[in-house]
Rosetta silent file (secondary structure, phi, psi, omega in degrees, C-alpha in Angstrom):
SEQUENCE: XXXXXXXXXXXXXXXXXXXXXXXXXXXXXXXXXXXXXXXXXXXXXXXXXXXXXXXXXXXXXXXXXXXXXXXXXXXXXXXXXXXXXXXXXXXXXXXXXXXXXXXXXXXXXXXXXXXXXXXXXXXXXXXXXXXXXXXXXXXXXXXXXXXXXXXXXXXXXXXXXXXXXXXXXXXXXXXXXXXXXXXXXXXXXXXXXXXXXXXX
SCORE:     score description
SCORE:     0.000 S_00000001
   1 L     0.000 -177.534 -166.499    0.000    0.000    0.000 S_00000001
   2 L  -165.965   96.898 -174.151    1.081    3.648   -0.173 S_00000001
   3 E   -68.025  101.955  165.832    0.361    6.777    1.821 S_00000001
   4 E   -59.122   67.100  178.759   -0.115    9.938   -0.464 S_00000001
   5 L  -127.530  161.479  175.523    1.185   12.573    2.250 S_00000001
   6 L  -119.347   95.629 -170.728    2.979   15.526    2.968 S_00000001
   7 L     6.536  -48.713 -177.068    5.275   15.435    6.114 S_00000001
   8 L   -78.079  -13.056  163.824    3.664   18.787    7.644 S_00000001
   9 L   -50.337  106.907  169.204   -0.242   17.915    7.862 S_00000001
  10 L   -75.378   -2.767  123.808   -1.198   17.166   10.559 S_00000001
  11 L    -4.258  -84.324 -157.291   -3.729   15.169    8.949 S_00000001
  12 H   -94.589  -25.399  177.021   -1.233   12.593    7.751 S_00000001
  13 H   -78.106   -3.786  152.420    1.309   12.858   10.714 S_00000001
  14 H   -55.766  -34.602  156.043   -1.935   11.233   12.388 S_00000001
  15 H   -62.036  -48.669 -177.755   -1.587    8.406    9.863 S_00000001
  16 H   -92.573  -70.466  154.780    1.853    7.973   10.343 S_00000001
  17 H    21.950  -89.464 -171.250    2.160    8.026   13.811 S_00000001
  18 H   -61.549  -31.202  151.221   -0.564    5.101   14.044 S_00000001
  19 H    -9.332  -96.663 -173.080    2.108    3.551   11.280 S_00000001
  20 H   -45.633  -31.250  175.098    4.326    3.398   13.916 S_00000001
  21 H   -81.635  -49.548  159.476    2.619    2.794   17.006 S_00000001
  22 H   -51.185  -29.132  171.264    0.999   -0.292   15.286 S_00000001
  23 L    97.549    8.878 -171.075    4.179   -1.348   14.380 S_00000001
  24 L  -101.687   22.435 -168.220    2.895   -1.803   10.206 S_00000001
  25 L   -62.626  -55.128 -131.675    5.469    0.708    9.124 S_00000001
  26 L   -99.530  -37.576 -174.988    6.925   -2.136    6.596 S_00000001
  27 L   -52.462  -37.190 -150.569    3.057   -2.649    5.572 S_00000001
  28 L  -117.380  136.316  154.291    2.495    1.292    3.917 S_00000001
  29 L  -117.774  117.407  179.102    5.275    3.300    1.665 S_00000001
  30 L   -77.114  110.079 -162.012    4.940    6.592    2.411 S_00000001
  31 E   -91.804  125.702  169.625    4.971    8.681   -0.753 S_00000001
  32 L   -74.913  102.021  162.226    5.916   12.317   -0.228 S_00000001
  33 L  -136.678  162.156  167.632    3.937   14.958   -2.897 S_00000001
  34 L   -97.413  110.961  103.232    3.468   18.258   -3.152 S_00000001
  35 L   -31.026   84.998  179.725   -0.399   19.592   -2.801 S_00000001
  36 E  -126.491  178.577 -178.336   -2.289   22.265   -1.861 S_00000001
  37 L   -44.153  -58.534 -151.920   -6.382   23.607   -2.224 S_00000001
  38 L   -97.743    3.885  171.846   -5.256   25.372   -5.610 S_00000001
  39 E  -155.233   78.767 -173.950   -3.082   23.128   -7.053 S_00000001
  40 L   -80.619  151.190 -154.291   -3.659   19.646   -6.596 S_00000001
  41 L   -91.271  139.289  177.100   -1.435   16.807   -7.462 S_00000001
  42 L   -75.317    8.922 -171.591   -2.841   14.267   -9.946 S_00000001
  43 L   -93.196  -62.672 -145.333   -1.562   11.361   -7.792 S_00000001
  44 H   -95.950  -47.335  156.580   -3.719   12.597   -4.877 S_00000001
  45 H   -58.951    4.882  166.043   -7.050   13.296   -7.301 S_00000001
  46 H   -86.703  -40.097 -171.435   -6.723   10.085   -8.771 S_00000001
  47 H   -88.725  -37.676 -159.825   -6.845    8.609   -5.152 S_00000001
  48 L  -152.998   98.960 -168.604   -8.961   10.927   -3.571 S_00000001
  49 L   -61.040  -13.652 -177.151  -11.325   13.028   -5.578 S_00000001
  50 L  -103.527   12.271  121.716  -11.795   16.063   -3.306 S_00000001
  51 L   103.658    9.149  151.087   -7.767   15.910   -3.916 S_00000001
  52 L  -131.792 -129.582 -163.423   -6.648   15.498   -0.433 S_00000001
  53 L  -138.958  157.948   17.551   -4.229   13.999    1.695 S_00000001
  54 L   -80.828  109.362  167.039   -3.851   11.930    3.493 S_00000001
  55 E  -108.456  147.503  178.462   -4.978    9.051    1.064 S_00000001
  56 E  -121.079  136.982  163.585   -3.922    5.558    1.157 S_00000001
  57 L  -104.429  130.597 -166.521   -3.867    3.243   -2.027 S_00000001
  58 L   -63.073  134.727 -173.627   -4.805    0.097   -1.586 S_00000001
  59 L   -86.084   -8.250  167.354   -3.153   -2.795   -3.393 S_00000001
  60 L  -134.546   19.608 -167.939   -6.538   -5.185   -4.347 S_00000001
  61 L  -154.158  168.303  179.025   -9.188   -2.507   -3.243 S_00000001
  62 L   -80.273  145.460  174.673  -10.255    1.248   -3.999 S_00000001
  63 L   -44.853  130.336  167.870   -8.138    3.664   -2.604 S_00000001
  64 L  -101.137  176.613 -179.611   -9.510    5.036    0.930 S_00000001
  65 L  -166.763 -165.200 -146.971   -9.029    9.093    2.211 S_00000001
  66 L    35.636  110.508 -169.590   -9.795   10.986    5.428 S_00000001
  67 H   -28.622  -36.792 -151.211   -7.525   10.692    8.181 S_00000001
  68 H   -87.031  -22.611  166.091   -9.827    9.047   10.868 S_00000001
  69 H   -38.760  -69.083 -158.949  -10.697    6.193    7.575 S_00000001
  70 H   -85.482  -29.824  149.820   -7.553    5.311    7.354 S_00000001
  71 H    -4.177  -93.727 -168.590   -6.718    4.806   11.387 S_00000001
  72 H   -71.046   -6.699  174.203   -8.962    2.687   11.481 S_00000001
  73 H   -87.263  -13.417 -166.990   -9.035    0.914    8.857 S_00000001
  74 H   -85.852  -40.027 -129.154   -4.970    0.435    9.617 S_00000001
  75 H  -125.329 -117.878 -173.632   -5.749   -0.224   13.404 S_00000001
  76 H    12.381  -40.152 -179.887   -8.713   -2.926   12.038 S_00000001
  77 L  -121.345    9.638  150.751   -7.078   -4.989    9.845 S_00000001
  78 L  -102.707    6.007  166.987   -3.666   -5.248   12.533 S_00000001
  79 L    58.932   50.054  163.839   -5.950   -6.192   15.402 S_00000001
  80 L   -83.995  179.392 -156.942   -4.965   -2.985   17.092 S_00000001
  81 L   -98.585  -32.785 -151.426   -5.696   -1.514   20.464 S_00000001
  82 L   -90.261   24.887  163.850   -6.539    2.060   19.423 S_00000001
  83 L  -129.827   52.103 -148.800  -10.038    2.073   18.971 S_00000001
  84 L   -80.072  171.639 -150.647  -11.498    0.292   21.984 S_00000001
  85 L  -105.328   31.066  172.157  -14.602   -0.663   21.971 S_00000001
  86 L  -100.398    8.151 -177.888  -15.048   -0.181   26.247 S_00000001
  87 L   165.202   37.005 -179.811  -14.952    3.419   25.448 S_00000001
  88 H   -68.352  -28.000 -175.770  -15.059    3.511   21.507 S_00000001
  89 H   -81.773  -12.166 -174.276  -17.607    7.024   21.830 S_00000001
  90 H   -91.267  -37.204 -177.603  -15.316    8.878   24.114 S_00000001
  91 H   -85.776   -0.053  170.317  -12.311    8.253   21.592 S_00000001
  92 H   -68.613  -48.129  171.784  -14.477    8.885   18.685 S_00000001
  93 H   -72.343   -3.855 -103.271  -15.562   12.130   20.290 S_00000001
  94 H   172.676  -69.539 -162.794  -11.947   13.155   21.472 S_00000001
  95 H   -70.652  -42.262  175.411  -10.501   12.347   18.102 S_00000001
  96 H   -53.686  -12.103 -178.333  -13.171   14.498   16.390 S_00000001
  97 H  -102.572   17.556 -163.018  -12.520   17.496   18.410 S_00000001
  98 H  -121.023  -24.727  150.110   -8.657   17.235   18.143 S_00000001
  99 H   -26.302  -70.726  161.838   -9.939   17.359   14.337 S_00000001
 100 H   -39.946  -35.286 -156.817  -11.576   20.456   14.664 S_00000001
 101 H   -83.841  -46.068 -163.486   -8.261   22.217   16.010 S_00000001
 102 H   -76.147  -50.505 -178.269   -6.674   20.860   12.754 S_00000001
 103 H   -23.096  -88.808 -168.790   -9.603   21.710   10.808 S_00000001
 104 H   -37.404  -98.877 -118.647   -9.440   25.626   12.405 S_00000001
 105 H   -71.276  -65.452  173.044   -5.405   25.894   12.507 S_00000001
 106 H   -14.037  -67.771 -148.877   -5.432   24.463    8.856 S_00000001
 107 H   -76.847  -15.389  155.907   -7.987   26.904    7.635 S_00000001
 108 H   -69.700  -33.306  164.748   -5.453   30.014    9.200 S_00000001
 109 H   -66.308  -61.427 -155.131   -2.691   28.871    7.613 S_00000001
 110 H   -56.034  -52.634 -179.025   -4.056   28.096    4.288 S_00000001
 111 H   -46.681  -23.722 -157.426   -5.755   32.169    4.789 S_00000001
 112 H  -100.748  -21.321  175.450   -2.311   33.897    5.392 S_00000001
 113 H   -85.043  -48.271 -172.312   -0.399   31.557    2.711 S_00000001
 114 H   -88.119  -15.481 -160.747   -2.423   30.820   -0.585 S_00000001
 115 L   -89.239  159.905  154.080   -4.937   34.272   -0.591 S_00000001
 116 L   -64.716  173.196  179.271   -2.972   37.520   -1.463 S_00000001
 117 L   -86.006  -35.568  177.278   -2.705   39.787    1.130 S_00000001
 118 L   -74.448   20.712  176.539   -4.946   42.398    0.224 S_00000001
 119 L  -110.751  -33.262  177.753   -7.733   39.304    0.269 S_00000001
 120 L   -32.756  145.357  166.028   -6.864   37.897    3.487 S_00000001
 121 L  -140.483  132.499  169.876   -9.676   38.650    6.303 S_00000001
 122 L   -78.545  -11.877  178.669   -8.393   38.677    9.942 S_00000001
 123 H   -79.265  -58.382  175.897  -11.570   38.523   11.104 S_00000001
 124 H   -39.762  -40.773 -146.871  -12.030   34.812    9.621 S_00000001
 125 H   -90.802  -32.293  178.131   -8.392   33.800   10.881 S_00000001
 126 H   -51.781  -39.855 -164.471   -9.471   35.004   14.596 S_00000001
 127 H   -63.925  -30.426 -138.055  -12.888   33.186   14.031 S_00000001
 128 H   -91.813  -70.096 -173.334  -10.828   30.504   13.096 S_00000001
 129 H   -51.763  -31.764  163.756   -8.270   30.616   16.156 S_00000001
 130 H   -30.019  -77.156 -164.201  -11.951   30.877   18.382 S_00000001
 131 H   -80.500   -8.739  156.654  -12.504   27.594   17.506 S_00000001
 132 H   -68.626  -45.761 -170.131   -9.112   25.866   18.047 S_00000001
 133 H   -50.521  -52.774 -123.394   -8.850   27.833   21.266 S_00000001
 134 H  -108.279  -40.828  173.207  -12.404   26.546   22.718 S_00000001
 135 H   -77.666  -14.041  165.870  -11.291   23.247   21.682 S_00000001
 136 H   -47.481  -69.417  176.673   -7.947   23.287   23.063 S_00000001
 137 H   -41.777  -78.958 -164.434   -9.779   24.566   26.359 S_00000001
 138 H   -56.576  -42.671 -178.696  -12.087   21.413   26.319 S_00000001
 139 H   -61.023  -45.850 -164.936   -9.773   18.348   25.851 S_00000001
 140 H   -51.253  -26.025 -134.791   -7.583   20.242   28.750 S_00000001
 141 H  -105.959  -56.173 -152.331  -11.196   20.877   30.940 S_00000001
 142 H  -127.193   -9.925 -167.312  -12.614   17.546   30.158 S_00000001
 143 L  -123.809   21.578 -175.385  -10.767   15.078   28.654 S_00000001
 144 H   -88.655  -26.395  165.846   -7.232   14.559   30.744 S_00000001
 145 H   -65.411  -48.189 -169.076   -8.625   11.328   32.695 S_00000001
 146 H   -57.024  -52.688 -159.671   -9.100    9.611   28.927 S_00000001
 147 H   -52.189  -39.354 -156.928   -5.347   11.356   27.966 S_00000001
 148 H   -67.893  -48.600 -173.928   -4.281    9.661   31.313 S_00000001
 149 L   -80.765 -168.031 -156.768   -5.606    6.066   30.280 S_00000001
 150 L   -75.405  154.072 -159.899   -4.172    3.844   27.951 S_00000001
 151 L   -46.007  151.932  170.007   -2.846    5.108   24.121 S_00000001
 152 L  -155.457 -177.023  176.923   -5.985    4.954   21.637 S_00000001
 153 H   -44.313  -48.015 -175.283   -6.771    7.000   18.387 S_00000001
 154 H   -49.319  -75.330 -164.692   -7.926   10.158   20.646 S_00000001
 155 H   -61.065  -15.371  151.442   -4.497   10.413   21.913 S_00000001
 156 H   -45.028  -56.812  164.665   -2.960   10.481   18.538 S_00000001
 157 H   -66.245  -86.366  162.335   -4.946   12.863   17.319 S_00000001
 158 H   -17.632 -138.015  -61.913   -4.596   15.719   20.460 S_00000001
 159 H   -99.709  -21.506 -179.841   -1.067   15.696   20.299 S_00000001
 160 H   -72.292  -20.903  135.471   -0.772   15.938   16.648 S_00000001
 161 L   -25.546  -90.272  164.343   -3.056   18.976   16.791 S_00000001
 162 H   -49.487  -30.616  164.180   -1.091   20.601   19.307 S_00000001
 163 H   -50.428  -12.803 -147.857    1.800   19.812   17.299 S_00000001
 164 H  -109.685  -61.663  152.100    0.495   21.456   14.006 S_00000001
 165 H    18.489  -83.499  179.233   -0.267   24.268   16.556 S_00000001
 166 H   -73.544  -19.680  168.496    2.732   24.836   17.527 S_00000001
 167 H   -61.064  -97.528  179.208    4.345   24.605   13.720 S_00000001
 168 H   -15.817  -71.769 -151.528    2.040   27.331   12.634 S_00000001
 169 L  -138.765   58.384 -173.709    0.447   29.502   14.953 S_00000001
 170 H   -78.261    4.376 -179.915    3.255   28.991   18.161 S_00000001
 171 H   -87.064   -0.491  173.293    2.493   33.132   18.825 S_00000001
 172 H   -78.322  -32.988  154.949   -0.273   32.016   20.081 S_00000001
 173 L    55.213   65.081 -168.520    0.597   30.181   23.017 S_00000001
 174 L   -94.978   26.790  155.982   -2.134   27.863   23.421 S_00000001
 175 L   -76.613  -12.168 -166.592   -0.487   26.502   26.505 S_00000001
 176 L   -77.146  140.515  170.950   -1.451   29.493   28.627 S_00000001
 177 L    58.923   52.713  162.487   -4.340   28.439   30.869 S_00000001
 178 L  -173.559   86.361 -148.316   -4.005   25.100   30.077 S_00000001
 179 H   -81.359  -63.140  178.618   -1.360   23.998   31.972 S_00000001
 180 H   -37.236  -59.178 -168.962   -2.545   19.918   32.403 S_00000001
 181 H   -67.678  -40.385  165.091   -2.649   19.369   28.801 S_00000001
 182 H   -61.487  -31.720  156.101    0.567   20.873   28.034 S_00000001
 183 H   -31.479  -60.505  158.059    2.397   18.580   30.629 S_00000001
 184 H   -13.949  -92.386 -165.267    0.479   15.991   28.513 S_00000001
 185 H   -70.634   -2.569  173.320    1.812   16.662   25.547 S_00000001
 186 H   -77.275  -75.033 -168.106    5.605   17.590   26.109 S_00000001
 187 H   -47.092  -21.177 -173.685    5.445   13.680   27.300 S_00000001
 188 H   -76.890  -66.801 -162.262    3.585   12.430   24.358 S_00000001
 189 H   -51.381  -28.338  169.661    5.543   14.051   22.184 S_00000001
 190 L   -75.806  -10.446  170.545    8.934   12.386   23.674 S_00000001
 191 L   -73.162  149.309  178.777    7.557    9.134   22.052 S_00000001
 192 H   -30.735  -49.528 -166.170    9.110    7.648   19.151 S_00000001
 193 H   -78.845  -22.022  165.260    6.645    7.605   16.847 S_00000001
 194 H   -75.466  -35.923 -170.144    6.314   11.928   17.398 S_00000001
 195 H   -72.440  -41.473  162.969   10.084   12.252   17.396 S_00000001
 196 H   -57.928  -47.479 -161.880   10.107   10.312   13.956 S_00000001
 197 L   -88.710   21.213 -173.164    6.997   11.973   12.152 S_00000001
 198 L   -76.297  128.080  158.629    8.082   16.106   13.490 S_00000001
 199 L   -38.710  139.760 -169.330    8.080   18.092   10.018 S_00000001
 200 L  -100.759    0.000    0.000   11.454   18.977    9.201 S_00000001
């Protein structure tokens, strides 16, 4: 199989990661292209018609695409751990809001890099920054006993978030009044599988 990604997503460092934590690294070859909204690669629209990444192609089957697909479909067919099903709605619910912050942080990047400047609207990138902040607030508020328990999808997802976070928009300092979760994540982030996938 073959992972269409680009090292800096955090999207696909979510994917790779779970590579690695599963231990299927030998399983996927991770193909490196260059992609964005306006100029999509014909590798990654061939694979994934709304043209983005991560997608993985499948060697006897159609090509799959959204990050939280291929998790699980990787963590499914290795008889993995990280979706358990003794609390499968709290990591479902966890990974989707550690989404959102990529969603949000994405959509501020993508404003201050691909628009011109005199197109840009700061009001949009704040609105934007709103909604990473309030979730950023809520895993720290509500979700540090699940961060606490044993690795699943959820925790994958959060730190690769914060990570994209911190890549991006680090003037931002989404550690300030949210002290637990940052503790969190300087340890998550000492694991192997973050120390391999960090964007160069």
């Amino acid at each position: 199989m073959k992972l269409l990604m680009s090292p800096s997503s955090p999207f696909v460092r979510k994917v790779r990661v779970t590579l690695r934590e599963l231990d299927i690294l030998d399983h996927v070859t991770e193909v490196d292209v260059s992609t964005t909204p306006l100029n999509s690669d014909p590798a990654v629209v061939a694979a994934n018609p709304l043209g983005k990444i991560p997608a993985m192609v499948r060697n006897d089957a159609p090509a799959i695409y959204d990050s939280r697909v291929i998790t699980r479909f990787l963590n499914d067919t290795h008889d993995g751990p990280l979706y358990p099903a003794s609390r499968i709605w709290e990591t479902l619910t966890l990974e989707a809001t550690a989404d959102a912050i990529m969603d949000a942080s994405v959509s501020m990047t993508y404003e201050a890099r691909l628009r011109p400047e005199a197109q840009q609207s700061p009001d949009w990138i704040e609105a934007q920054w709103e909604k990473a902040s309030r979730g950023i607030a809520a895993v720290n508020n509500r979700w540090m006993s699940h961060l606490a328990g044993p690795l699943d999808a959820a925790h994958i997802a959060v730190a690769c978030a914060l990570s994209y976070v911190d890549l991006r928009h680090d003037a931002r300092n989404w550690r300030i009044g949210n002290d637990a979760l940052a503790a969190w994540h300087a340890t998550f982030g000492e694991r192997p599988s973050m120390d391999a996938t960090k964007p160069s």
